[in-house]
C-alpha positions in Angstrom: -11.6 30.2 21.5 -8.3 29.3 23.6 -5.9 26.9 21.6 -5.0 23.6 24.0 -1.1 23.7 24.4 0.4 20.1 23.4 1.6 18.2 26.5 5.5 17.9 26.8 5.0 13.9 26.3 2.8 14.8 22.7 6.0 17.1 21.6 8.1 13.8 22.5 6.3 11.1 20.9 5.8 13.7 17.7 9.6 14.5 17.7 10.4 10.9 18.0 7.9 9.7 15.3 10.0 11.9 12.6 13.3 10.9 13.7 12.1 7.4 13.1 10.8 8.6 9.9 13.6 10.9 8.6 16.5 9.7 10.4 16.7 6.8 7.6 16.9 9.5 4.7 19.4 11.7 6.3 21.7 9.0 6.6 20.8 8.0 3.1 22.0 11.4 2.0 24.8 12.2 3.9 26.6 8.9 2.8 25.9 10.2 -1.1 28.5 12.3 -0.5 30.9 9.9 1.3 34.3 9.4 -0.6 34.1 5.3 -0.5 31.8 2.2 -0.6 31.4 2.2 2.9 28.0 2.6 4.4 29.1 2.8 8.1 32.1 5.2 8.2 32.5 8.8 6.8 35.8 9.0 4.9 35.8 12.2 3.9 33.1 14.4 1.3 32.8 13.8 -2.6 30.8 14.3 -5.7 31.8 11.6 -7.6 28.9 9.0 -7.2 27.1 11.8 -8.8 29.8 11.9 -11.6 29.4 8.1 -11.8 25.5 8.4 -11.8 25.3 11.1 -14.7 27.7 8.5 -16.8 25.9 5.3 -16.6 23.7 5.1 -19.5 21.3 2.5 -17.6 20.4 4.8 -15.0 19.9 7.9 -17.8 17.9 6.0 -19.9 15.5 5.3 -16.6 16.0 8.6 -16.0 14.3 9.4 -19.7 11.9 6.8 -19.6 10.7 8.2 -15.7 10.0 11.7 -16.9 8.2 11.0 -20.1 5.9 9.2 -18.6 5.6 11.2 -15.6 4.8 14.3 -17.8 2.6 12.4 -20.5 0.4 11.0 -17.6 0.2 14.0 -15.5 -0.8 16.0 -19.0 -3.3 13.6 -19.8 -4.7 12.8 -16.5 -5.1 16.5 -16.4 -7.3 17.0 -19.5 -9.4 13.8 -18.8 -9.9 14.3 -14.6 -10.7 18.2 -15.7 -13.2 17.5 -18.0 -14.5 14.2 -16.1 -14.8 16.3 -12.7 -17.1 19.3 -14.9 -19.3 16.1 -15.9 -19.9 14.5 -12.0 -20.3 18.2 -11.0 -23.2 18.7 -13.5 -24.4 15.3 -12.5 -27.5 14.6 -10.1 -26.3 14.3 -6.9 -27.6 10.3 -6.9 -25.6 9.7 -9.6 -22.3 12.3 -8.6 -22.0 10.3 -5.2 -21.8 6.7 -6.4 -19.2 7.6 -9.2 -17.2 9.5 -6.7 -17.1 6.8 -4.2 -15.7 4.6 -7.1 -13.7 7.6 -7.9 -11.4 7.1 -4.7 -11.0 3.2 -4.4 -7.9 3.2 -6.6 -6.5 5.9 -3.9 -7.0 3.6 -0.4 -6.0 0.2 -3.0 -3.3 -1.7 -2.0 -0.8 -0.3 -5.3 0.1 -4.3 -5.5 -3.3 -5.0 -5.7 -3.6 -2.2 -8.6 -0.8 -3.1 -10.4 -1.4 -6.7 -10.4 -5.0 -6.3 -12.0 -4.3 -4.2 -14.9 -0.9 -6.6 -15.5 -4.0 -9.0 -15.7 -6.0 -6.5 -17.9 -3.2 -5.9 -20.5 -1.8 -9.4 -20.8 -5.3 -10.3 -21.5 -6.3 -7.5 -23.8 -2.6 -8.3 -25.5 -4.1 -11.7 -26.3 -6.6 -10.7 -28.2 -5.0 -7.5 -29.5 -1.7 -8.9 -30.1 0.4 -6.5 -28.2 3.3 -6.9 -25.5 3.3 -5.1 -22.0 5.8 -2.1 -22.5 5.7 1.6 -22.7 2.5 2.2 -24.0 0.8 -0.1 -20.8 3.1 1.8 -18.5 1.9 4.8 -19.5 -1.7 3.7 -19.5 -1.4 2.2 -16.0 0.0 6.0 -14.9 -2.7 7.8 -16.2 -5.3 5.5 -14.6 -4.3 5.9 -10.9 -3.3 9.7 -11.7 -6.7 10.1 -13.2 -8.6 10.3 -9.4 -6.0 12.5 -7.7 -7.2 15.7 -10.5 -10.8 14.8 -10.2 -10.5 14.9 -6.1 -8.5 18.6 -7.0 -10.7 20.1 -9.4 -13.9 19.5 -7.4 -13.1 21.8 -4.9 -12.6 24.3 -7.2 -16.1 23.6 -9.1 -17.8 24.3 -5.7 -16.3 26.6 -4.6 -17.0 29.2 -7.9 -20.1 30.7 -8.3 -22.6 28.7 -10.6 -24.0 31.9 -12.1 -21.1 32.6 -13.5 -21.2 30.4 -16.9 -24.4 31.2 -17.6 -24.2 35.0 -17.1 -21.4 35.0 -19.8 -23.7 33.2 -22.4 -26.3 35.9 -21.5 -23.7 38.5 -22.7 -22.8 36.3 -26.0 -20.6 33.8 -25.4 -20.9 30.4 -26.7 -20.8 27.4 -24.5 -17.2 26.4 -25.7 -16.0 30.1 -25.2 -17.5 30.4 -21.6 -15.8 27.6 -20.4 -12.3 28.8 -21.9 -13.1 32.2 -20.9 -14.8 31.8 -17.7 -14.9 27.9 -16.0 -11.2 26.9 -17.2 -9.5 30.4 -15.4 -11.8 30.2 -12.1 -10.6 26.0 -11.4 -7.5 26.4 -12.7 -5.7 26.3 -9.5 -7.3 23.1 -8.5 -6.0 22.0 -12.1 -2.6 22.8 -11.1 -2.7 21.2 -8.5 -4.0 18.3 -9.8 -1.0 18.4 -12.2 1.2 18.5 -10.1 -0.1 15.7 -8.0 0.0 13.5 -10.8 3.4 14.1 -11.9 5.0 13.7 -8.0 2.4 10.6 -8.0 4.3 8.9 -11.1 7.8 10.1 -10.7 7.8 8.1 -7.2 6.0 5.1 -8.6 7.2 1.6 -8.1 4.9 -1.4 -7.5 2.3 -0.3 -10.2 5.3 0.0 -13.0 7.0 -3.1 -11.9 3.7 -4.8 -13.1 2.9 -3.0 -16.1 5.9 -2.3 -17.7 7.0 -5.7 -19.2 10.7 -6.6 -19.8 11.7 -4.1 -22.1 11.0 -0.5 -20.5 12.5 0.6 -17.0 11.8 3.5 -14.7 14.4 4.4 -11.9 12.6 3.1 -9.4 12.9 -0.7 -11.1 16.8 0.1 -12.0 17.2 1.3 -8.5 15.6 -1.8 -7.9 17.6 -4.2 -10.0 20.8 -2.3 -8.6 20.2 -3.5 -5.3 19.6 -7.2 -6.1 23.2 -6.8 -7.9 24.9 -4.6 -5.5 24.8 -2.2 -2.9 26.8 0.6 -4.6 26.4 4.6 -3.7 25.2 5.4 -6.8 22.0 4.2 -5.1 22.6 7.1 -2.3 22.9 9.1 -5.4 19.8 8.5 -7.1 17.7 7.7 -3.6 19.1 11.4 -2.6 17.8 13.0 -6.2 14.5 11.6 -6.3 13.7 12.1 -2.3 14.9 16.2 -3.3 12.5 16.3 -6.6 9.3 14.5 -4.8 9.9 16.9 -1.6 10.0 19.8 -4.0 6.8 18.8 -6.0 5.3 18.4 -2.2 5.9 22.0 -1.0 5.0 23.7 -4.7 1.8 21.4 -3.5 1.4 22.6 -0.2 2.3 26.2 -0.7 0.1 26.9 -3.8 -3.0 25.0 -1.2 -1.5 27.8 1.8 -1.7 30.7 -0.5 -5.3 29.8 -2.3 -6.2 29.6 1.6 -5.4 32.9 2.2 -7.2 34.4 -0.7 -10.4 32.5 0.0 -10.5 33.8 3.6 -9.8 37.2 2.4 -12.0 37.5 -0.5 -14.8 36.0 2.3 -13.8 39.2 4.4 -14.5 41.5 1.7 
């Protein structure tokens, strides 16, 4: 098969749709560096709204509060979308569908929409429980929309290995718990990884959901970058904007090179 060349005007239209994109964020950047307040003219190259960034105790306490929940909800929605994505892949396929077509509404939701429900969800449930919205409904609200970005990468996986496998091992002696440890968790755990690592890039950039769920007393960067800019346009918001664009890019390509290399080794093992 010939491959169609792209037309000069497709290269143009391409090019400028990620200038429009990017040009924003290298701008953003570059004036993290610059040596005053100003936002239109380049005095000259510094470190110190880093400096200032590292030594607000705010922003660092964000900073703590972001990660913790980004790695308690990516661990969690790891063990739960694992073991829930085994269960709809030894479903009936009449049942399997359905659950997975419910499975990926919270992915095409408006986050608003998300975020506002289960601020409904908890302020009622706090009613009756007797319980404020803070960092334990934060963290529940993470694991919730992280839970359908494992499932969607652990399927894959499932499908892809062969189903003989498990049941071949407990032929040989192997218990049911010890053939999935031994066998099922090594053969998905790429898709796990994945999932993982989803979650955690999925959280760390979260805003709208957190805003909603996270009451008065808990912050996340996002809502002190937010509360920053209905203060004060300072460039300790270039700062953090410039840390958190580098960390969420990073997760991205881990992503997207882990998904080129599996690639590979499916199309060479299908060779063999």
């Amino acid at each position: 098969m010939t491959r169609r060349k792209s037309s000069p005007g497709g290269r143009l239209l391409l090019g400028l749709t990620f200038l429009f994109l990017y040009l924003p964020i290298a701008v953003l950047i570059v004036f993290s560096f610059n040596s005053t307040k100003s936002r239109t003219i380049w005095t000259g190259f510094t470190f110190n709204w880093y400096h200032q960034l590292f030594s607000d105790g705010a922003i660092l306490d964000s900073l703590y509060v972001t990660l913790l929940v980004a790695v308690l909800s990516a661990v969690i929605a790891t063990i739960f979308g694992t073991l829930a994505a085994i269960g709809l892949f030894n479903m009936r396929r009449r049942w399997r569908n359905p659950l997975l077509t419910v499975n990926n509404i919270p992915m095409v939701n408006a986050d608003i929409i998300t975020g506002v429900s289960l601020s409904l969800l908890f302020v009622s449930a706090g009613a009756l429980l007797r319980f404020n919205l803070g960092f334990g409904t934060l963290l529940l609200a993470h694991i919730s929309f992280n839970l359908p970005y494992v499932i969607l990468s652990v399927m894959p996986k499932l499908y892809q290995m062969d189903k003989n496998l498990m049941e071949a091992a407990q032929d040989l002696g192997c218990t049911w718990f010890g053939s999935m440890r031994k066998v099922l968790i090594p053969e998905i755990m790429p898709g796990i990884l994945n999932g993982a690592i989803i979650a955690f890039t999925m959280s760390i950039d979260d805003f709208v959901i957190s805003y909603f769920t996270a009451g008065s007393q808990v912050q996340t960067l996002s809502m002190t970058i937010y509360s920053m800019t209905r203060r004060r346009i300072s460039p300790e918001i270039n700062a953090i904007s410039t840390l958190l664009f580098v960390a969420v890019l990073l997760c991205l390509l881990v992503i997207n090179v882990r998904e080129a290399r599996q690639g590979k080794a499916n199309k060479a093992g299908v060779k063999r």
